[in-house]
N, CA, C and O atoms as a Maestro MAE file, in Angstrom:
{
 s_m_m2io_version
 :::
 2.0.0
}

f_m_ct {
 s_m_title
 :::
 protein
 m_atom[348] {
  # First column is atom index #
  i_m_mmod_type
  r_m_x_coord
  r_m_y_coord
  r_m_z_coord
  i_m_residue_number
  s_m_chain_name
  s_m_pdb_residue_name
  s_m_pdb_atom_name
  i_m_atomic_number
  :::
  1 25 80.133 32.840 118.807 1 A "UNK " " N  " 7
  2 3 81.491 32.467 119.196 1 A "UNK " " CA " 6
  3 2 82.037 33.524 120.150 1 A "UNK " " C  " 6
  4 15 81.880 34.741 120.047 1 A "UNK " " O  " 8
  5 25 82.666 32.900 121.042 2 A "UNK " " N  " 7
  6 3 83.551 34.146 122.443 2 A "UNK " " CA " 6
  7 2 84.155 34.946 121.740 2 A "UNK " " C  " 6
  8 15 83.809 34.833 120.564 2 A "UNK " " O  " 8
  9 25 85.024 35.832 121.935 3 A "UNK " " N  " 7
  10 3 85.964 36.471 121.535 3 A "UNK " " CA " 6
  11 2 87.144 36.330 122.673 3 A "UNK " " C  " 6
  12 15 86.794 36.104 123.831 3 A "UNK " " O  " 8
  13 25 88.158 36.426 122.439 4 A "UNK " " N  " 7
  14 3 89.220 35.948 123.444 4 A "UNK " " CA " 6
  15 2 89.019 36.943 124.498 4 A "UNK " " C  " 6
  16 15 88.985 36.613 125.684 4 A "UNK " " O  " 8
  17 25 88.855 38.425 124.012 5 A "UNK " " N  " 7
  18 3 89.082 39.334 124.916 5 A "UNK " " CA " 6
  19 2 87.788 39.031 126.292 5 A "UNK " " C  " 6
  20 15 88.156 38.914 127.461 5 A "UNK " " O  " 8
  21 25 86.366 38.946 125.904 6 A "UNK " " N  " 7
  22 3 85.649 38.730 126.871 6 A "UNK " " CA " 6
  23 2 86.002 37.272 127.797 6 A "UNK " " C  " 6
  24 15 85.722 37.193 128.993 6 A "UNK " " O  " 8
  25 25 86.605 36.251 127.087 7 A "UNK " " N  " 7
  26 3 86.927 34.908 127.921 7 A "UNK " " CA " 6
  27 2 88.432 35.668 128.949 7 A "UNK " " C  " 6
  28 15 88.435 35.599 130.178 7 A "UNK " " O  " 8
  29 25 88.882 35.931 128.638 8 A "UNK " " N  " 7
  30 3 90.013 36.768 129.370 8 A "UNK " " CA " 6
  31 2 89.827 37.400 130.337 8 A "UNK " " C  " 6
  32 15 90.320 37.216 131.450 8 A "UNK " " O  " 8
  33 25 88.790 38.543 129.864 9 A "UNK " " N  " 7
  34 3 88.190 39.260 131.081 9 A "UNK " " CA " 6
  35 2 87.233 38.503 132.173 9 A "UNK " " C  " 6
  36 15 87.237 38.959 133.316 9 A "UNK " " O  " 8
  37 25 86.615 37.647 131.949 10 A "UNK " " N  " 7
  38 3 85.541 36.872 132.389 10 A "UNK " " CA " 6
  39 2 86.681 36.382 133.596 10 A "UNK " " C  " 6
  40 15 86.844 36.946 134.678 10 A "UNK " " O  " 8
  41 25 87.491 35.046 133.041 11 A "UNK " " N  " 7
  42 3 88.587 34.916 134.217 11 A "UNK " " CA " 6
  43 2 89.533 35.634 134.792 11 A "UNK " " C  " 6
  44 15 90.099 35.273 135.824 11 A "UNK " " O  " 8
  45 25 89.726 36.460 134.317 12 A "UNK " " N  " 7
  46 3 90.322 37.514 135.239 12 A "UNK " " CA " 6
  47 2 89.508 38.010 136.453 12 A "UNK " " C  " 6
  48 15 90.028 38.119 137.564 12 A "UNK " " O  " 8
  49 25 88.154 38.321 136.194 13 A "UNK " " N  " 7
  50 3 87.565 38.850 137.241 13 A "UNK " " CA " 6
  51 2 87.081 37.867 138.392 13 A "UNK " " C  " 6
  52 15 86.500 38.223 139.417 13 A "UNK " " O  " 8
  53 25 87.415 36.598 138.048 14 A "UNK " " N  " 7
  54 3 87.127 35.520 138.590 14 A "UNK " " CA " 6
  55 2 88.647 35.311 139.473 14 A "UNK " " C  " 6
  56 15 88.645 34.609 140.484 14 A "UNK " " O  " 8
  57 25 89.827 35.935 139.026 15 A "UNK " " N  " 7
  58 3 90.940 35.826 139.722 15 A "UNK " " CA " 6
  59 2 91.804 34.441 139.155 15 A "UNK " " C  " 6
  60 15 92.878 33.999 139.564 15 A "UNK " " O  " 8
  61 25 90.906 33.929 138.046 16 A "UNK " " N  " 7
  62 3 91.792 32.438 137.141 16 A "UNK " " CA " 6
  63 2 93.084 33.182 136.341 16 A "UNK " " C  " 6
  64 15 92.689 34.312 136.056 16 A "UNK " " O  " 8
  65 25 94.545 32.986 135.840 17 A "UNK " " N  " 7
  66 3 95.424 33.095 135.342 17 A "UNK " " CA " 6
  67 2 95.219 32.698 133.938 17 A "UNK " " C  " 6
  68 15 95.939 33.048 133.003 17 A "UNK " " O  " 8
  69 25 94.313 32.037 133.870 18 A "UNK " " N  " 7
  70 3 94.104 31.143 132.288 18 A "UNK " " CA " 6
  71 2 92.773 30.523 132.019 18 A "UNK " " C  " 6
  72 15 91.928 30.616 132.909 18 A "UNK " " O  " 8
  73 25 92.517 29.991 131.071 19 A "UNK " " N  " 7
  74 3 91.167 29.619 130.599 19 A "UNK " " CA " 6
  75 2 90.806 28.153 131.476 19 A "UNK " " C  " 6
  76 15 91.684 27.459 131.989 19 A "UNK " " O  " 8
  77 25 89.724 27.926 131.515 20 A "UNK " " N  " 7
  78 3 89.154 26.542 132.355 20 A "UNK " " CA " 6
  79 2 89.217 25.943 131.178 20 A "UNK " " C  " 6
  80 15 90.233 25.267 131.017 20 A "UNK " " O  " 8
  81 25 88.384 25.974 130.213 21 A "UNK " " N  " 7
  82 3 88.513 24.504 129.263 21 A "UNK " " CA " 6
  83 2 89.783 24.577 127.900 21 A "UNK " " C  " 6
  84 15 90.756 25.309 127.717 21 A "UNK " " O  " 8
  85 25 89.461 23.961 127.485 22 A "UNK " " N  " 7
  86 3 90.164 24.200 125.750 22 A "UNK " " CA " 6
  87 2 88.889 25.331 124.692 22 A "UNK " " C  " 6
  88 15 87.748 25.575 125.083 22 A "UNK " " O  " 8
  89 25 89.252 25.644 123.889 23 A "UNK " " N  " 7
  90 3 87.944 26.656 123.463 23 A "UNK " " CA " 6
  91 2 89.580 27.136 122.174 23 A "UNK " " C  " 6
  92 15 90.810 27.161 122.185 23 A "UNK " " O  " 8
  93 25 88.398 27.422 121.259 24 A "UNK " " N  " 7
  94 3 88.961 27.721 119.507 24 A "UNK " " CA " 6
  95 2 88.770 29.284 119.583 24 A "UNK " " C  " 6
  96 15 87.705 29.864 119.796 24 A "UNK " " O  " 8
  97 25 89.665 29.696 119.426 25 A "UNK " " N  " 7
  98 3 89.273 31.248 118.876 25 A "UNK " " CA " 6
  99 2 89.840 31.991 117.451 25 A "UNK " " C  " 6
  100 15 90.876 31.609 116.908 25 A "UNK " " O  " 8
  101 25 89.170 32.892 117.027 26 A "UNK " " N  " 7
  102 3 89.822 33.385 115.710 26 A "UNK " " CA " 6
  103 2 90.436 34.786 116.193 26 A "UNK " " C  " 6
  104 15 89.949 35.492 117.076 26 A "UNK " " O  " 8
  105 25 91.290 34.988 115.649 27 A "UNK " " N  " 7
  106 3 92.510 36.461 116.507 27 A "UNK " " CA " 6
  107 2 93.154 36.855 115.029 27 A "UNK " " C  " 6
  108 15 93.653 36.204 114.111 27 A "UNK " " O  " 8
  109 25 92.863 38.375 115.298 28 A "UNK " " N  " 7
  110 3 93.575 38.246 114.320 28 A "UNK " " CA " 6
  111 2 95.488 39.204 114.714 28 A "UNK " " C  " 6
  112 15 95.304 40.340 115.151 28 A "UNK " " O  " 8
  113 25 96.506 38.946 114.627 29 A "UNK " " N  " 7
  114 3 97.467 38.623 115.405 29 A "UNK " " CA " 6
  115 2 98.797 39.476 113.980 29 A "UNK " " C  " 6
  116 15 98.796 39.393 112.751 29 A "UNK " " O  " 8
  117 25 99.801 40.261 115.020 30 A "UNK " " N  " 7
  118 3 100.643 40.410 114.497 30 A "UNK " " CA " 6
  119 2 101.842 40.530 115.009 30 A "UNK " " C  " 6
  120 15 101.740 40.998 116.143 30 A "UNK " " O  " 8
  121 25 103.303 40.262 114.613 31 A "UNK " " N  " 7
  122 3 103.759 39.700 114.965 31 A "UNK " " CA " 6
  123 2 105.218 40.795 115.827 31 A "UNK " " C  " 6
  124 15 106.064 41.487 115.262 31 A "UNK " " O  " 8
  125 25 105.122 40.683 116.512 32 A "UNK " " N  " 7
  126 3 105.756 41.631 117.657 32 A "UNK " " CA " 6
  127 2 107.626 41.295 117.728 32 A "UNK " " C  " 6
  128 15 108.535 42.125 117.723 32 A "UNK " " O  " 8
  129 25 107.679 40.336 117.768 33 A "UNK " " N  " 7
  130 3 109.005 39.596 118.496 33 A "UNK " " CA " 6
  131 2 109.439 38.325 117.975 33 A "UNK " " C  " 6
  132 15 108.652 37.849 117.157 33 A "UNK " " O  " 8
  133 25 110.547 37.586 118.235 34 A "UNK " " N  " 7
  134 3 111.042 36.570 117.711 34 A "UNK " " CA " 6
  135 2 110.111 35.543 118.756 34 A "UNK " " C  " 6
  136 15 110.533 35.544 119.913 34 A "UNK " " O  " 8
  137 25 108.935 34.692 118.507 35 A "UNK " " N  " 7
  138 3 108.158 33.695 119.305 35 A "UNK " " CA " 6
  139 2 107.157 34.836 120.053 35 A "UNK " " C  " 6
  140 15 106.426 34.417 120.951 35 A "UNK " " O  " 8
  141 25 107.121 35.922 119.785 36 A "UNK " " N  " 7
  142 3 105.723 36.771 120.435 36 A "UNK " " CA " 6
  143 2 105.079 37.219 119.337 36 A "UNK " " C  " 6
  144 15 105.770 37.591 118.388 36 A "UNK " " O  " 8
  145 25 103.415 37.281 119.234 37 A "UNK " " N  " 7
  146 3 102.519 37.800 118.482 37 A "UNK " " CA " 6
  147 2 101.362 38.522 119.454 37 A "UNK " " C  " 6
  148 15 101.085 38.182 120.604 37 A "UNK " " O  " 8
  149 25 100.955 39.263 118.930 38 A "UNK " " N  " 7
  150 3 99.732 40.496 119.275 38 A "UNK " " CA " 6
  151 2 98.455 40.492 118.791 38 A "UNK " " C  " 6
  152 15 98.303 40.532 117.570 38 A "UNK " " O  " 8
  153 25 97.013 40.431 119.900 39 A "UNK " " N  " 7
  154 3 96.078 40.381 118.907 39 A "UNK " " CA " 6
  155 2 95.580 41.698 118.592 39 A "UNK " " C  " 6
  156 15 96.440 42.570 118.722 39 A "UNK " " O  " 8
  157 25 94.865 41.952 118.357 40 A "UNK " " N  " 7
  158 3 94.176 43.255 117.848 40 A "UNK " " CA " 6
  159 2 93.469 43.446 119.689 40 A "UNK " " C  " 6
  160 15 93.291 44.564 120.171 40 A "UNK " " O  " 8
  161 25 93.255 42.544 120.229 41 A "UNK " " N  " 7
  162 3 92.828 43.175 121.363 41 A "UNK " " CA " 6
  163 2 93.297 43.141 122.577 41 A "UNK " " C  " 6
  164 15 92.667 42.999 123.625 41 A "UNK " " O  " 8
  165 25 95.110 43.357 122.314 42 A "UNK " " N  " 7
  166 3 95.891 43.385 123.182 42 A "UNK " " CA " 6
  167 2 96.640 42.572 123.609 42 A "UNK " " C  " 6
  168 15 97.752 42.780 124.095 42 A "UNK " " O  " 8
  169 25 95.881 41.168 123.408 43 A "UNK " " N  " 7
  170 3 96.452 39.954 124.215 43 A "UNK " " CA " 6
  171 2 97.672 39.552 123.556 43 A "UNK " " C  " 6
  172 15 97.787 39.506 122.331 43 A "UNK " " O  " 8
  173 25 98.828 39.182 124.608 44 A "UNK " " N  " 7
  174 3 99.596 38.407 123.654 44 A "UNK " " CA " 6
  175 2 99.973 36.930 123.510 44 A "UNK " " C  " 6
  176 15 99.255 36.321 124.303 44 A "UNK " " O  " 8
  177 25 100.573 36.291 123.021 45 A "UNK " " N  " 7
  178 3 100.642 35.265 122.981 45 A "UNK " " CA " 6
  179 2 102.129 34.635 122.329 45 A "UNK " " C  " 6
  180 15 102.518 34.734 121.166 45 A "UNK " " O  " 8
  181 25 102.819 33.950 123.501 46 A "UNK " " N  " 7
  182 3 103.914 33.476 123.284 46 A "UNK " " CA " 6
  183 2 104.079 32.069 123.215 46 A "UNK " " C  " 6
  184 15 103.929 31.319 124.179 46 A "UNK " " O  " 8
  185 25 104.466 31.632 121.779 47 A "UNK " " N  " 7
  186 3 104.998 30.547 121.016 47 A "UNK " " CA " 6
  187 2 106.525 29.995 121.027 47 A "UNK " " C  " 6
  188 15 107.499 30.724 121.213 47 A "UNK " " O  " 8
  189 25 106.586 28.558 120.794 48 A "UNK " " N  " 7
  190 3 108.018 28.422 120.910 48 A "UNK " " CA " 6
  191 2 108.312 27.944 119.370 48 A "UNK " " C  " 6
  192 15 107.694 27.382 118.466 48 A "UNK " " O  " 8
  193 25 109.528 28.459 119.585 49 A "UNK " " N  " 7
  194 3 110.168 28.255 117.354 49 A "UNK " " CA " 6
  195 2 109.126 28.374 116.286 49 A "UNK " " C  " 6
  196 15 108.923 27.808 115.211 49 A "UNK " " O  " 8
  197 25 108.516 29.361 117.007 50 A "UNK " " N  " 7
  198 3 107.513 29.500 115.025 50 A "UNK " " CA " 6
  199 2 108.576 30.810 114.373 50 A "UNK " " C  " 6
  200 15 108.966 31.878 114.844 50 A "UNK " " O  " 8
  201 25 108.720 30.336 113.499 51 A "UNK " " N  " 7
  202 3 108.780 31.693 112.422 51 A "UNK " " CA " 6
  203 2 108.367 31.726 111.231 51 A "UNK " " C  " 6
  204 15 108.842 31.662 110.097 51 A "UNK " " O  " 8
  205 25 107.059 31.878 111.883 52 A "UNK " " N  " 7
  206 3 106.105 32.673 110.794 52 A "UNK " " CA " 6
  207 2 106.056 34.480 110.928 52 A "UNK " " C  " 6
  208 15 105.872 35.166 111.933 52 A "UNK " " O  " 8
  209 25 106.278 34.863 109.616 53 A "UNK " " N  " 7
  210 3 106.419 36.539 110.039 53 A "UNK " " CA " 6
  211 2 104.935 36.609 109.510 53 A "UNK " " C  " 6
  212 15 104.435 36.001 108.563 53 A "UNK " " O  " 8
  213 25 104.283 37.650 110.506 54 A "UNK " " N  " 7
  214 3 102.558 37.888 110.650 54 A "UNK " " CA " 6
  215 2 102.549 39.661 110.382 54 A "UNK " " C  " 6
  216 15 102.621 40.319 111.420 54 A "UNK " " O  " 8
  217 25 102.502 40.097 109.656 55 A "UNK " " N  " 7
  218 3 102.016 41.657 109.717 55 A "UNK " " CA " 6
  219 2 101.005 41.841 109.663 55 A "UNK " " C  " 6
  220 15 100.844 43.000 109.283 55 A "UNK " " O  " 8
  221 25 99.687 41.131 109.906 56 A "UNK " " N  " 7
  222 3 98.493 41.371 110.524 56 A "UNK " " CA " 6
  223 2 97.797 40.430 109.692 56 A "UNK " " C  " 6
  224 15 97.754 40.401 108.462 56 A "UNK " " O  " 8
  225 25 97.085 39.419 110.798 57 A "UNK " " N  " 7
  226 3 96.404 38.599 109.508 57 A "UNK " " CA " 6
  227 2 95.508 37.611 111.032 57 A "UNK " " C  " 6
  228 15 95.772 37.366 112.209 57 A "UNK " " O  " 8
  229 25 94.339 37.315 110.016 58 A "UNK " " N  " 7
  230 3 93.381 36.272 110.896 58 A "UNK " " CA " 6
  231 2 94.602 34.778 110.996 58 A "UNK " " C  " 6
  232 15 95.529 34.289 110.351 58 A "UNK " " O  " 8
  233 25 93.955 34.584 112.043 59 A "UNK " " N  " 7
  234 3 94.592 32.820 112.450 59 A "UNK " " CA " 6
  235 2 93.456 32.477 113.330 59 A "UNK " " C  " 6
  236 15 92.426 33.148 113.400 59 A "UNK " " O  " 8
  237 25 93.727 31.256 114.087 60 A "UNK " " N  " 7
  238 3 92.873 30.562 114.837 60 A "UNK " " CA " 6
  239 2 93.654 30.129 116.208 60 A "UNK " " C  " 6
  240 15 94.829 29.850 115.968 60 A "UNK " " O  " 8
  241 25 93.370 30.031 117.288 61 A "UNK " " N  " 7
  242 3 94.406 30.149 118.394 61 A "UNK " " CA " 6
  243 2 93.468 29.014 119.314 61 A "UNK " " C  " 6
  244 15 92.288 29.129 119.646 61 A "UNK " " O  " 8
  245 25 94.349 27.968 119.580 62 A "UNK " " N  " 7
  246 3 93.438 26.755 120.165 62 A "UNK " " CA " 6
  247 2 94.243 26.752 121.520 62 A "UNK " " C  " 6
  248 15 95.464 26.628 121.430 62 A "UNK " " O  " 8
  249 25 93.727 26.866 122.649 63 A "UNK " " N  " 7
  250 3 94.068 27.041 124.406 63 A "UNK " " CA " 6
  251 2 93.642 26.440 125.059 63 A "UNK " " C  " 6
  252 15 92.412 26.457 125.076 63 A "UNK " " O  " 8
  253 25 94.340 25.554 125.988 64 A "UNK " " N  " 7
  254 3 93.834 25.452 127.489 64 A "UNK " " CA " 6
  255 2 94.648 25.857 128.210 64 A "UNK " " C  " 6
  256 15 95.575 26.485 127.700 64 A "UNK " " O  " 8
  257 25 94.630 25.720 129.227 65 A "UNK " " N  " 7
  258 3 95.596 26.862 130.499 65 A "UNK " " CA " 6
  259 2 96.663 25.495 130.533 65 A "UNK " " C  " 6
  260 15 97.715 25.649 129.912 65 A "UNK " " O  " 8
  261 25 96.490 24.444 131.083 66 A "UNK " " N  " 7
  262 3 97.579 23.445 131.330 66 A "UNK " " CA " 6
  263 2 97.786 22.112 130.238 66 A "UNK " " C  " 6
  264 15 98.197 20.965 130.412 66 A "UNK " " O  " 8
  265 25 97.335 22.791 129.142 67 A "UNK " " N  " 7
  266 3 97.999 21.711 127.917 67 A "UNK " " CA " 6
  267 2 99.496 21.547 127.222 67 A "UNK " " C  " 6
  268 15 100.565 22.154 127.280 67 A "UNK " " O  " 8
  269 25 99.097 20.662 126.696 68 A "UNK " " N  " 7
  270 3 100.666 21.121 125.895 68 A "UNK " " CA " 6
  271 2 100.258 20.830 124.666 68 A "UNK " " C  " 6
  272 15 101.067 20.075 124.128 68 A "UNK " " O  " 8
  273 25 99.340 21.103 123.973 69 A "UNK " " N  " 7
  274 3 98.477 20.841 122.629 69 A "UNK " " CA " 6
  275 2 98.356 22.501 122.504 69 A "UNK " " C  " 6
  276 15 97.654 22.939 121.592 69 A "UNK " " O  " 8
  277 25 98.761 23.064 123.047 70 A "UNK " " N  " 7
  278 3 98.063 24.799 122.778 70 A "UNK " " CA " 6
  279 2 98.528 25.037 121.066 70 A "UNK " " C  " 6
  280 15 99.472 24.338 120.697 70 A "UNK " " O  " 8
  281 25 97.932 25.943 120.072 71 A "UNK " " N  " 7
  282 3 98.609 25.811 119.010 71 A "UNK " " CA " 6
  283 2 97.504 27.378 118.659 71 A "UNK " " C  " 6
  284 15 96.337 27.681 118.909 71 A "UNK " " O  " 8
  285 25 98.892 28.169 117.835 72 A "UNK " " N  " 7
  286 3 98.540 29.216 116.958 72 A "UNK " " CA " 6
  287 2 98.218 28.659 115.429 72 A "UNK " " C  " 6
  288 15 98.970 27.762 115.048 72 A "UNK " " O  " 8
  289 25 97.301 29.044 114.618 73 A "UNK " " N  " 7
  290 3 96.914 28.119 112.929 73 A "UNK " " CA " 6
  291 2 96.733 29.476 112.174 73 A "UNK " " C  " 6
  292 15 95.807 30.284 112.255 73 A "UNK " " O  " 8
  293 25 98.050 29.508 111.299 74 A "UNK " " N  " 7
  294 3 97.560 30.645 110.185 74 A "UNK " " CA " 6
  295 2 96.825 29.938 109.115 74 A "UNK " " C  " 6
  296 15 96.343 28.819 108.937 74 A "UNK " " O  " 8
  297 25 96.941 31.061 108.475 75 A "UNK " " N  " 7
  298 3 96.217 31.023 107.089 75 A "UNK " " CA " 6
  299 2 96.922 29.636 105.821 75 A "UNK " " C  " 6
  300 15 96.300 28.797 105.169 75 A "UNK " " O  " 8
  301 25 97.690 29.781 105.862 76 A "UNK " " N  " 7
  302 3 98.953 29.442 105.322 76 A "UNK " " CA " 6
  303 2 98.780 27.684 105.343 76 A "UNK " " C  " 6
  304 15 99.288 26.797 104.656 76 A "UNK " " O  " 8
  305 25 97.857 27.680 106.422 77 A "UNK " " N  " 7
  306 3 98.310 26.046 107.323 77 A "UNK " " CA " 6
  307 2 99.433 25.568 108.055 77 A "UNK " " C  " 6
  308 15 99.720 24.440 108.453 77 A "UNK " " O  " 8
  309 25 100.004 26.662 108.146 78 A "UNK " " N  " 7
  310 3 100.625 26.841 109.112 78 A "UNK " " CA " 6
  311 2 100.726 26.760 110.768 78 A "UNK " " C  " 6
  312 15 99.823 27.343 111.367 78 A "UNK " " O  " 8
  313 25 101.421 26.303 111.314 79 A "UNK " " N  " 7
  314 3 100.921 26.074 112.979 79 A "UNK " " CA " 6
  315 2 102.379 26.468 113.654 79 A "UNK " " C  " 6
  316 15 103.473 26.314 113.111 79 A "UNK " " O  " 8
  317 25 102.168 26.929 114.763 80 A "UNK " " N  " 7
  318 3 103.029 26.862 115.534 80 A "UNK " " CA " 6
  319 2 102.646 26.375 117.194 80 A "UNK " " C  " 6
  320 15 101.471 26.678 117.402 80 A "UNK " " O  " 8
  321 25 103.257 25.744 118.376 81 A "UNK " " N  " 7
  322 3 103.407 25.697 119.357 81 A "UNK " " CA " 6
  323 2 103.136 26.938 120.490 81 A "UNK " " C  " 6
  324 15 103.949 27.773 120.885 81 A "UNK " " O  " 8
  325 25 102.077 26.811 120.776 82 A "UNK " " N  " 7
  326 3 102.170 27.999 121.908 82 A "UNK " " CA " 6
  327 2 102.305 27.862 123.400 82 A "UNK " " C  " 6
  328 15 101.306 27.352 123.908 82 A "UNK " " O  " 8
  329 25 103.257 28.175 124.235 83 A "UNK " " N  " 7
  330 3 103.626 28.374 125.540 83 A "UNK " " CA " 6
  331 2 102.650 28.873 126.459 83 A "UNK " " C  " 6
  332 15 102.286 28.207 127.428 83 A "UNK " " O  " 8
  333 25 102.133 30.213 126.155 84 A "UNK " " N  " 7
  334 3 101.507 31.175 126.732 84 A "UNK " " CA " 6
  335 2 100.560 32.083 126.410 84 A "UNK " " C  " 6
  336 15 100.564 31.984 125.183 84 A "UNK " " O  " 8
  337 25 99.802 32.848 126.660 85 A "UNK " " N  " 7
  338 3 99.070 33.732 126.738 85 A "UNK " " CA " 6
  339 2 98.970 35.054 127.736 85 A "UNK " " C  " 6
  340 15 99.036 34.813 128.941 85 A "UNK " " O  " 8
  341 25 98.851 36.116 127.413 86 A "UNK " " N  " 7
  342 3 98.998 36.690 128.504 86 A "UNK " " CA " 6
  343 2 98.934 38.338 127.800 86 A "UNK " " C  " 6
  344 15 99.126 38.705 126.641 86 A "UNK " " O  " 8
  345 25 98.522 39.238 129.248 87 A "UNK " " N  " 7
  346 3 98.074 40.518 128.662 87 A "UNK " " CA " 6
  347 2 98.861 41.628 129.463 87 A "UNK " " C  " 6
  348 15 98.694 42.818 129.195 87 A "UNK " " O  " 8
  :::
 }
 m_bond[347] {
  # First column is bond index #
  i_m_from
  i_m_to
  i_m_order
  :::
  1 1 2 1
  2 2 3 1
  3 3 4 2
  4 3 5 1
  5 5 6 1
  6 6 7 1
  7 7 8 2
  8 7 9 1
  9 9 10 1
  10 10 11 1
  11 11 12 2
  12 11 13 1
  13 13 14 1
  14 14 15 1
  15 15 16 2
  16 15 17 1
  17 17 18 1
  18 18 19 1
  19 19 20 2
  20 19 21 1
  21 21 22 1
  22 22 23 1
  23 23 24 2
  24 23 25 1
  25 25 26 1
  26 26 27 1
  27 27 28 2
  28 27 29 1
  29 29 30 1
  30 30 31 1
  31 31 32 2
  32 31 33 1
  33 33 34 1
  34 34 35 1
  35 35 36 2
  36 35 37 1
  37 37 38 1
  38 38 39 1
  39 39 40 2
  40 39 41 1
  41 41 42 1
  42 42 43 1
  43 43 44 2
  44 43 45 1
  45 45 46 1
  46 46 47 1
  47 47 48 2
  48 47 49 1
  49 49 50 1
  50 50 51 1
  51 51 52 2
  52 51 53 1
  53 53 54 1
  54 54 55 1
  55 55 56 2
  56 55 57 1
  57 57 58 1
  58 58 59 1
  59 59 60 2
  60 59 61 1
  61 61 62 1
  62 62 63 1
  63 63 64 2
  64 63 65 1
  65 65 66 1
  66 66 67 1
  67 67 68 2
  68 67 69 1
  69 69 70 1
  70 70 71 1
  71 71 72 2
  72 71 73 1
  73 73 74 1
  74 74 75 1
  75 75 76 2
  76 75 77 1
  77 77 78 1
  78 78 79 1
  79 79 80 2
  80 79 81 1
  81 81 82 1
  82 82 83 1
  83 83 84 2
  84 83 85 1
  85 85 86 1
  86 86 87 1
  87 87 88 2
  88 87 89 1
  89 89 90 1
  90 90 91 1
  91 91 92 2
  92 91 93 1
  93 93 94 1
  94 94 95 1
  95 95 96 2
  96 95 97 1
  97 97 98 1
  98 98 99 1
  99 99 100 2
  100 99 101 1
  101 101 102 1
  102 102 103 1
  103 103 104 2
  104 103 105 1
  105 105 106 1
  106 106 107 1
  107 107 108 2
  108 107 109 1
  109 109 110 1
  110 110 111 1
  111 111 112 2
  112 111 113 1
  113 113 114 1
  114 114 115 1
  115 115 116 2
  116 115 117 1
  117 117 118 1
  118 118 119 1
  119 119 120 2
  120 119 121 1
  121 121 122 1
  122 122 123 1
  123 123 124 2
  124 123 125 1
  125 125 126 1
  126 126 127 1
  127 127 128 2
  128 127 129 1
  129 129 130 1
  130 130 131 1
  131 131 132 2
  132 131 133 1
  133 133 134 1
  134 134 135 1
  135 135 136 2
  136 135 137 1
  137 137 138 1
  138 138 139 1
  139 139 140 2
  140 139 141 1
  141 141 142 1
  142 142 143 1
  143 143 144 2
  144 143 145 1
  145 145 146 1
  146 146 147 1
  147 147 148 2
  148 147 149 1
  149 149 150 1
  150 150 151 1
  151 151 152 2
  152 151 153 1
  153 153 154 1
  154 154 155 1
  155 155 156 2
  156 155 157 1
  157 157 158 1
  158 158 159 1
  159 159 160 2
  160 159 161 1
  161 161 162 1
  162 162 163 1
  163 163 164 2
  164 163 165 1
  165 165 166 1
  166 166 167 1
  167 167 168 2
  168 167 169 1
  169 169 170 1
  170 170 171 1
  171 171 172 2
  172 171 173 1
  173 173 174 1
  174 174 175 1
  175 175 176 2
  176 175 177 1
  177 177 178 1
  178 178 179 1
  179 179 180 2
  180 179 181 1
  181 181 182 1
  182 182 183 1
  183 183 184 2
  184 183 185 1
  185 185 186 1
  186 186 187 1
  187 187 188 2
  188 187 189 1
  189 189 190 1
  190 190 191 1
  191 191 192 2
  192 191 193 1
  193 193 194 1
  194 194 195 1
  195 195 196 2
  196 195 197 1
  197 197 198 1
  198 198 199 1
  199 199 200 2
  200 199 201 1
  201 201 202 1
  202 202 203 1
  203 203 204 2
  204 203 205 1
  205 205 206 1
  206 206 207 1
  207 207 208 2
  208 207 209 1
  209 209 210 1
  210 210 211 1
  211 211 212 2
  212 211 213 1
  213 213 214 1
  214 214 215 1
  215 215 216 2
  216 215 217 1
  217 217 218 1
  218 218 219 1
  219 219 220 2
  220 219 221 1
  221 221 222 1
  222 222 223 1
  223 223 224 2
  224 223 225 1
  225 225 226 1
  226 226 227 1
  227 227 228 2
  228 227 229 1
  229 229 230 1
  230 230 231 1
  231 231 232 2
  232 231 233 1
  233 233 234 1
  234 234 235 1
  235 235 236 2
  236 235 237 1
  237 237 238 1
  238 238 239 1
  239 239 240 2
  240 239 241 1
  241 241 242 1
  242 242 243 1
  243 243 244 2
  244 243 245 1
  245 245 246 1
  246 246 247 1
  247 247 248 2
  248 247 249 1
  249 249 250 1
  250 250 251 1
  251 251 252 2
  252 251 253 1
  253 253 254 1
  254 254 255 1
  255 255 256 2
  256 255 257 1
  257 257 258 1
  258 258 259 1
  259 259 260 2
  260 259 261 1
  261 261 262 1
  262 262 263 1
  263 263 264 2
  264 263 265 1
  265 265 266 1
  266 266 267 1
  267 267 268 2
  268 267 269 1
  269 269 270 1
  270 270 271 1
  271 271 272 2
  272 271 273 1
  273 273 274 1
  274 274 275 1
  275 275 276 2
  276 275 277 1
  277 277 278 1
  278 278 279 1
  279 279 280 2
  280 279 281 1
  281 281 282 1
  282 282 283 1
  283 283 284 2
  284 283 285 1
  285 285 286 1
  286 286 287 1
  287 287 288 2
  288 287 289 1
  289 289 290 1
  290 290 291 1
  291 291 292 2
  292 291 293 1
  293 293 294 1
  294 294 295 1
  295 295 296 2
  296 295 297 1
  297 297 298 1
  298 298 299 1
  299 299 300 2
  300 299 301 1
  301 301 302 1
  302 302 303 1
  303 303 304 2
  304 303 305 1
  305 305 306 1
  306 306 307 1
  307 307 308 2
  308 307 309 1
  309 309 310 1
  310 310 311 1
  311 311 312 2
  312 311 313 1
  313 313 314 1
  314 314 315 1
  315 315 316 2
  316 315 317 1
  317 317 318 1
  318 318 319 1
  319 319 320 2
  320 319 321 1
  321 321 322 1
  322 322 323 1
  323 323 324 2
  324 323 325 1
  325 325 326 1
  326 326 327 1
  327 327 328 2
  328 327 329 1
  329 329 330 1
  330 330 331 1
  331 331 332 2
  332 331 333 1
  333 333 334 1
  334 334 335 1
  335 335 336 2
  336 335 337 1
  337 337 338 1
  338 338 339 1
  339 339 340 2
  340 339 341 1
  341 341 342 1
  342 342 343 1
  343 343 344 2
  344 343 345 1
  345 345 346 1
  346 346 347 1
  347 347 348 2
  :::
 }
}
């Protein structure tokens, strides 16, 4: 399985803003801001109206660059809406 950080870097060096396909990742993410969370490898990732409070915990983070299906999945079964990505 990728890890977000190498799919990140991969398009970055390619000069892409965001991922080409949809792709599942596991992150494990804590929670920074009211709709911002942090992974362990920097990246962040901005959600709209979750409040889930995260003080460090695995989730699953499902992306494509121009969806509107993007979604953060805790533990919990929990989901929230995600906007963005970004480092």
């Amino acid at each position: 399985m990728k890890t977000l950080v190498k799919v990140v870097i991969a398009f970055s060096a390619l000069g892409f803003a965001g991922f080409a396909a949809a792709d599942v990742y596991k992150v494990y993410v804590k929670r920074i801001d009211k709709d911002l969370y942090k992974t362990s490898e920097g990246i962040y990732i901005e959600t709209q109206y979750c409040y889930h409070y995260s003080y460090g915990e695995d989730a699953i983070l499902k992306y494509e660059q121009y969806s509107y299906d993007n979604k953060i999945i805790f533990d919990e079964d929990e989901s929230c809406d995600v906007k963005r990505i970004f480092k």
